[in-house]
C-alpha positions, 0 to 999 in steps of 0.5 A, a space after each residue: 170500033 168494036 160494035 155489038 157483036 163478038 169481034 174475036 173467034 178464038 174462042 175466049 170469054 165473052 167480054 160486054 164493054 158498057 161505054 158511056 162517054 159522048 166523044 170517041 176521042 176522049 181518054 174514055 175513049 182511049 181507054 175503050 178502044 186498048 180494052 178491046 184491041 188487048 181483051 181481042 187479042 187475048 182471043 176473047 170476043 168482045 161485045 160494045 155497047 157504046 150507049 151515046 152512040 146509040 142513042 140510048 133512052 135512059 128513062 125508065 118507062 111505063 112498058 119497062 115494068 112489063 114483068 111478071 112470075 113468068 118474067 119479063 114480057 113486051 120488053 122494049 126492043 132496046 132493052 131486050 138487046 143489051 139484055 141479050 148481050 149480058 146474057 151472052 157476056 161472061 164479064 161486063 165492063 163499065 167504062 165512064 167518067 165519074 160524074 158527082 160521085 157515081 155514073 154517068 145518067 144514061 150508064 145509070 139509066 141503063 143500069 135502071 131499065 136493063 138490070 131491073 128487067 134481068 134481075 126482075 121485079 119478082 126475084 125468086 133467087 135472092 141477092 147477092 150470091 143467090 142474085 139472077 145474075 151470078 156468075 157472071 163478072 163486073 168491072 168498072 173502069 173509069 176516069 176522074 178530073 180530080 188528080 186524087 180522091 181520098 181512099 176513104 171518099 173512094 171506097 164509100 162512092 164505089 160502094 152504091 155502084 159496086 155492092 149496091 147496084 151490081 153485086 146485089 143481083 149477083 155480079 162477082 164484081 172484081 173488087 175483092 180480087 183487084 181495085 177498079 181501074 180509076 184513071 185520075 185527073 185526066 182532064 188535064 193529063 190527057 194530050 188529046 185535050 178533048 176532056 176525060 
């Protein structure tokens, strides 16, 4: 599996997959592991961030807000890692099953205390298109164990996570050119048996 780091030298478009699923043998993890054997074939690198196994912390804590005008400062080792492989990353990836209608709680928390330090506290740019990180592409990817969800239900859970959580700080985030990719009811679809 793909670890930090760019895993192609052809020399294509950055590609930072964010994974939140705790088993590696999932159809999450299927899903992973297609994403970067097609993305690195394409000769674009690809960076993991694969959050269980790294054991990501994610509760925002007192030194997360260590932001001032100047920008951030004594920002945590873990959060200054992922904050280096977004800036590195043309396009992020969000791969995790849909949890209650939104992420997973640690894709959540890293949301929470990596996007807070990269947009900042003191947003001198603005939202949306003038957000900190415009220019650079989000996609989400996940799965559902429902074998449908009403377009209307659909549309109205992506909107916090995709208007809400990504483009207002300046992600393009791919819904306007294509859909997400949303695997639905792979809890029972799935031959590996070991959940979606």
């Amino acid at each position: 599996m793909a670890a930090a780091g760019n895993t192609s030298s052809k020399g294509g478009k950055t590609v930072l997959i964010v994974y939140a699923h705790p088993k590696p043998e999932s159809f999450n993890g299927a899903l992973l592991q297609k994403a970067i054997k097609e993305l690195s074939s394409k000769g674009h690198n690809v960076i993991v961030s694969d959050l269980y196994k790294m054991k990501f912390d994610p509760l925002v804590r007192l030194e997360d807000f260590s932001v001032s005008d100047a920008g951030p400062s004594d920002v945590s080792k873990d959060v200054q890692e992922e904050v280096d492989k977004v800036e590195q990353a043309d396009l992020v990836v969000f791969q995790f099953p849909l949890y209650w209608g939104s992420f997973p709680a640690i894709l959540k928390g890293w949301m929470d205390r990596v996007i807070q330090v990269m947009s900042g506290f003191v947003r001198k740019t603005g939202f949306y298109k003038k957000g900190d990180l415009k220019g650079k592409r989000a996609l989400l990817s996940f799965t559902t164990g429902s074998p449908s969800i009403p377009q209307e239900s659909l549309e109205a859970m992506l909107l916090p996570m995709q208007v809400g959580t990504l483009n207002v700080v300046g992600f393009d985030v791919l819904l306007w050119q294509a859909p997400p990719q949303v695997s639905f009811g792979v809890e029972k679809g799935w031959d590996g048996g070991k959940g979606f």
